[in-house]
N, C-alpha and C positions, 0 to 999 in steps of 0.2 A: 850663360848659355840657356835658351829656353826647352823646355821638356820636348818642343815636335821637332827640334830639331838632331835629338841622339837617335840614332840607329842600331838595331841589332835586337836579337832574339829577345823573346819572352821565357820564363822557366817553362810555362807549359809548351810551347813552342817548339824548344828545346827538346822534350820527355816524349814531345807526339811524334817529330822526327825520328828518336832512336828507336821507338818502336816499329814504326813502317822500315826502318831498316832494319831489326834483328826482324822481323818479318820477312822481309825477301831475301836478306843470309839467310835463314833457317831454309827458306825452298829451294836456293842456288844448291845448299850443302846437303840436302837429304838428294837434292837430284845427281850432283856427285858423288853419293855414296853408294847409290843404287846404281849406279855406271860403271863404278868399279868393281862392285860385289862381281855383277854380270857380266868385265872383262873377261873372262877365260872362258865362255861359255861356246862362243864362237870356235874357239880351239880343242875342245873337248870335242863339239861335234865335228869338226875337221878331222880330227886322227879319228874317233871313232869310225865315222865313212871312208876313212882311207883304210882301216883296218878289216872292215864289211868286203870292202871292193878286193882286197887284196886275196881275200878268203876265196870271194865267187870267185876271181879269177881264176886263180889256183884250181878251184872245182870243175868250171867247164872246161879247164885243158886235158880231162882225165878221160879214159874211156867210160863208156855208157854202162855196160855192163859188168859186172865181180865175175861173171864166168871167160869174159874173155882174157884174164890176166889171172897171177896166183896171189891167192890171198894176201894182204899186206896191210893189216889192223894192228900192225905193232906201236908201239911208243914213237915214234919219229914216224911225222908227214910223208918222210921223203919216201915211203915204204908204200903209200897210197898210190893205187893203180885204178880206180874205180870209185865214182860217185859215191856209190854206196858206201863205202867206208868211211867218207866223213861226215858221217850221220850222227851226231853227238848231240841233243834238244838240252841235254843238261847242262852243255857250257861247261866253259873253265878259264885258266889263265889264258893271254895271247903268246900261244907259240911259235917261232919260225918253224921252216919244214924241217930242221933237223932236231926241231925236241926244245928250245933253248926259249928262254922267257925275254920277251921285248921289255915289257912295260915289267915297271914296281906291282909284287901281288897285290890284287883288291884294286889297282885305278881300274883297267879293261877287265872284261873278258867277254868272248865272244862263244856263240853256239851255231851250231848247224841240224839241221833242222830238213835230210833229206825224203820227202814223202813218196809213195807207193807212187808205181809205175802207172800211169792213166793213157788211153788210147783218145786221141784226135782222128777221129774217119783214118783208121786204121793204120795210124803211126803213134806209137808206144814214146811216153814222155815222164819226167821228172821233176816233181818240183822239189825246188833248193830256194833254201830260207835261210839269209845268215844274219844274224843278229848280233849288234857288237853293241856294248854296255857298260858304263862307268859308271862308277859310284855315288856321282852325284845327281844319276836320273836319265842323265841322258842316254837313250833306245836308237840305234839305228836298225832296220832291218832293208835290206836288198832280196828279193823273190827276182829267181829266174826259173824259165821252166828248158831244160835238157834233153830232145828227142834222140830217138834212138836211130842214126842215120847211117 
């Protein structure tokens, strides 16, 4: 059998092939590492927005004013009669309105964030800042402003 007629690799041939492959594994598998790390991130800020939206909600169904109802700055939401009571900038855990923790301590927590009363051509209003927050960076904040109608 003469030499031009065998077929098949050279050793370098061989060695230059495995390296353009462990070259495109290496970038397939660092791009699905980085895919995955970033799975849950999408979910984190879903419930924290749903946790935001759930707060303002709760806020604009309350009366405008503290003087039109009686005080109700107790431990439990559900005692809230008035914007201004959920004025907390400090934050804390996520609680239902009757006091009770949703999430595991340190994933959430959200703050509210009610500012002084401002006049619009002679209609008195409220801005509501609620801001919900997990651990691993992610910020949501919702601003509504509350007039006094």
């Amino acid at each position: 059998m003469s030499v031009s007629a065998q077929r098949g690799m050279t050793f370098i041939e061989l060695i230059i092939s495995m390296v353009i492959i462990g070259i495109a594994l290496a970038g397939i598998l660092s791009v699905m590492n980085l895919t995955t790390v970033r799975s849950a991130d999408p979910m984190i800020q879903h419930q924290a927005l749903a946790i935001a939206e759930a707060y303002m909600e709760e806020i604009l169904t309350k009366e405008y004013n503290a003087s039109n109802c009686p005080a109700g700055s107790g431990a439990s939401r559900s005692t809230y009669c008035a914007i201004a009571h959920y004025h907390d900038p400090a934050g804390g855990v996520v609680l239902n309105q009757l006091g009770e923790q949703i999430f595991p301590a340190g994933s959430y927590s959200v703050s509210v964030d009610v500012g002084p009363a401002a006049a619009w051509e002679g209609v008195t209003a409220r801005r509501i800042a609620v801001t919900a927050s997990h651990g691993s960076g992610v910020n949501i904040t919702l601003v509504a402003y509350r007039a006094d109608y």
